[in-house]
C-alpha positions, 0 to 999 in steps of 0.5 A: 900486137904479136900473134900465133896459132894454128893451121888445121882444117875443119876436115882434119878435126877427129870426129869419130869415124868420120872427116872433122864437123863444125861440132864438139870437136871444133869449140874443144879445139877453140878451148885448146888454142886458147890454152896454149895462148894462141889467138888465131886459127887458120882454116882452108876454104870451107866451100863444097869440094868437088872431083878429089876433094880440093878445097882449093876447087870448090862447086861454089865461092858463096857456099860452105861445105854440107860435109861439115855440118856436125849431125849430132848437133843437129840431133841435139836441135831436134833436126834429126832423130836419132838413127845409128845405122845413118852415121855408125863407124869403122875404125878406119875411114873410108872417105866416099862411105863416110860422105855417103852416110852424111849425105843420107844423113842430111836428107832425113833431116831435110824431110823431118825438118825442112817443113818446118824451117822453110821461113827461116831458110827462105829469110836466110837465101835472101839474105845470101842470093848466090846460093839461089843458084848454086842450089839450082845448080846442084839439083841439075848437076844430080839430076844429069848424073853428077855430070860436069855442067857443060856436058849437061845433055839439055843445052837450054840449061847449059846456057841458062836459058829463062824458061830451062831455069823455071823448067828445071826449078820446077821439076826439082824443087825439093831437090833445090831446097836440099840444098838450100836447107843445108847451107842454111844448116852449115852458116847456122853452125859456122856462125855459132862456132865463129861467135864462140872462137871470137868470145874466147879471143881466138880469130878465125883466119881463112883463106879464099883460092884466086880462081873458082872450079870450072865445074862450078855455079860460079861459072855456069852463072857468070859465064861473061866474066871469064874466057870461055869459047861460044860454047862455055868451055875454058880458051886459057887456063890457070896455073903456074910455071914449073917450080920448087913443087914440079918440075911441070909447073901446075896445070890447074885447070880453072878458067881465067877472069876475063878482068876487062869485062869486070873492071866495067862492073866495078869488080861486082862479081868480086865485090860479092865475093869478098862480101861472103868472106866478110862474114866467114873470117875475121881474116882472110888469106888470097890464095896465089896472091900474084895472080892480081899483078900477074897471071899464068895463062896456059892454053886449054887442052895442053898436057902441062904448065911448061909452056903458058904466058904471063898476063898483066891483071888489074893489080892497083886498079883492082885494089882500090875497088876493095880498099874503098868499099870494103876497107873492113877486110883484112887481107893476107896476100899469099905471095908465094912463087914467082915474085916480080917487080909488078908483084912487088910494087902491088904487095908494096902498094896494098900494104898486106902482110906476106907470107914467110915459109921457114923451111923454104929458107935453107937454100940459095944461101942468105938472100931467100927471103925465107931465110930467118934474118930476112923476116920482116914484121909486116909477114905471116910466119909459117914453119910449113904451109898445107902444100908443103911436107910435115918438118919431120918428112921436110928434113928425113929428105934433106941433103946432109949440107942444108941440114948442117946449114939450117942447124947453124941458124936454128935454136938448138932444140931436142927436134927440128919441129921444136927448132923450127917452131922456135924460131917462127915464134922467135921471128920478128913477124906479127903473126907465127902460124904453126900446122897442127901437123908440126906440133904434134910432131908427125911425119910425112904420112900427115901431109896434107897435100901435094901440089900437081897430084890429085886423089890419093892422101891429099886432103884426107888426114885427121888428128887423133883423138887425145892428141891435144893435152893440157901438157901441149897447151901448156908447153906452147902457152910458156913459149908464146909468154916468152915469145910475147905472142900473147 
């Protein structure tokens, strides 16, 4: 069955004033997809971001964010009252301020509410052991500062000794169920809004990062799985060679899997993971899919990515662990980069669709495997990605040669967005995903990210209210009739 839809982040829906919530904003969204006869809505990972709001650099992999949870629905519930001064607005959005009022917005609803709830998260946590220790750790992480858990000033917790573990649950108790609470309220939401999207046709497609955060509960609490020193801190580091994105390469930081000490486990650390996954996406896309064949391995402490060394991972092995005890999962491989024959055989091997990004087709001439005569069924088409500019900001920068190439095999359309668009849904690929961004046609003060920055605009744009009409829904219904994508 042909597919499309669209990738918007939760973040970017346009709830007043504030960053996008799993609230009214969410199902009117999941009413317009179905509209306009799409059948899949892509997300970034929904976990708690940490320093520059990456989703890609999450406190936790078990976790879902506690800036999505929609306050008016929990006023609605009876969970909080109703307090203007908690969550009033500015016309324009300033991040940290709107964070601020949500997060003290939480707070009062765990105190009038929390009481009364307790059996109910309690059921919840332990049916969702990992976030025993997440909740631990956001409680501590608070407690020293917001400091980074391995310059925590108590080593006995750093090193998750038994009794600083009991030490510290004790003194922070309400502070652990915080959190707690607010994971119960967040699967609560996300839950209602996945049942809703799933009633209505619509698949919830997310996407999960190969790597966790160093500064993560992740980390801290498994520490035997990834290359640490005696102290807990990163030996090597994630990231890639320099590339179409920068001419550094990526230096992202994140902690490398130690992948013999969990081959031993059977992957279980990965397993549970995956497990979350279940229960959050109908589908799911891994991050830097190349990672499972191969991994850049960059030393700790070094400026950039130009001087690191590629490393075999598990690839097969690993694999068909996850085939056999979750043959549930529908995986997406995000097979951007550098594409190996190691890579290619694991892609062969897994059977995943990959990932064809139409505006990486123009160069190189007809060999890129973007190109769109190189489209194969068994791929995700996108016309851009959320690490790419907007078409519009793509094609004000493009050469005058690659711009008459790209016109030479596109559908000759009113627009680039229009051209390109077309032709993801023309292309034989099962599934054509197009960034809100491109159909609404912004240019590129909407991008979304942009690779080897941090800070700034990145993560931070929001769609307008009133953006989607019944005449965009019926526009892209009449194109995905005609492109049998319905």
């Amino acid at each position: 069955m042909r597919q499309s839809g669209v990738l918007l982040h939760i973040t970017s829906l346009p709830t007043e004033g504030m960053f996008g919530t799993l609230g009214k904003e969410a199902y009117q969204f999941v009413d317009w997809l179905r509209k306009a006869g799409m059948s899949i809505w892509q997300v970034l990972p929904v976990g708690p971001t940490g320093y520059g709001e990456s989703p890609y650099q999450s406190t936790c992999t078990h976790a879902g964010s506690i800036y999505m949870i929609d306050l008016d629905t929990l006023k609605k519930e009876g969970l909080l009252t109703d307090d203007a001064d908690l969550y009033s607005n500015a016309k324009e959005l300033n991040f940290e301020n709107a964070k601020a009022r949500h997060l003290r917005a939480l707070k009062k609803s765990f105190e009038e509410s929390y009481a009364r709830l307790k059996d109910e998260v309690s059921q919840f946590i332990d049916a969702h052991p990992s976030l025993n220790d997440y909740s631990l750790f956001m409680a501590v992480k608070d407690y020293f500062g917001g400091k980074m858990w391995t310059e925590w000033p108590d080593i006995a917790i750093r090193m998750r000794e038994e009794k600083a573990i009991e030490h510290y649950g004790r003194i922070l108790g309400d502070e652990v169920n915080f959190y707690k609470y607010t994971q119960y309220l967040f699967f609560k939401q996300w839950t209602s809004l996945k049942s809703y999207a799933n009633k209505n046709g619509i698949s919830i497609f997310g996407d999960i990062p190969i790597y966790v955060s160093e500064d993560s509960s992740d980390t801290w609490a498994n520490p035997e799985i990834f290359q640490l020193d005696r102290d807990r801190r990163p030996v090597k580091v994630a990231g890639v060679p320099p590339d179409y994105f920068s001419e550094d390469g990526q230096l992202w930081g994140n902690p490398l899997y130690d992948w013999k000490k969990l081959k031993k486990t059977g992957y279980a650390w990965w397993i549970n993971r995956l497990k979350t996954t279940l229960e959050l996406y109908d589908m799911v896309r891994v991050d830097h899919f190349i990672g499972f064949a191969n991994y850049y391995s960059i030393r700790a402490g070094a400026p950039n990515a130009r001087v690191g060394k590629w490393e075999k991972a598990p690839g097969k092995h690993f694999f068909s662990n996850v085939k056999r005890k979750l043959p549930e999962l529908n995986v997406i491989a995000e097979d951007l980069g550098v594409i190996s024959k190691r890579v290619k055989r694991l892609l062969r091997f897994c059977g995943y669709p990959g990932m064809k990004v139409l505006s990486f087709g123009f160069d190189g001439g007809q060999d890129n495997p973007h190109f769109l005569a190189n489209i194969t069924e068994n791929s995700i088409c996108y016309t851009g990605t959320h690490d790419n500019d907007t078409l519009i900001g793509w094609w004000n920068q493009l050469g005058e040669e690659t711009k008459k190439y790209a016109k030479e095999n596109l559908p000759e359309r009113d627009t680039i967005s229009d051209s390109m668009i077309e032709a993801a849904l023309g292309s034989p690929a099962r599934i054509a995903v197009i960034p809100m961004q491109d159909i609404l046609k912004l240019d590129g003060s909407a991008r979304m990210n942009t690779p080897g920055t941090v800070g700034g605009s990145n993560w931070r744009w929001r769609m307008q209210k009133g953006a989607l009409t019944d005449e965009l829904a019926a526009k892209y219904r009449e194109l995905n009739e005609f492109y049998e994508r319905i």
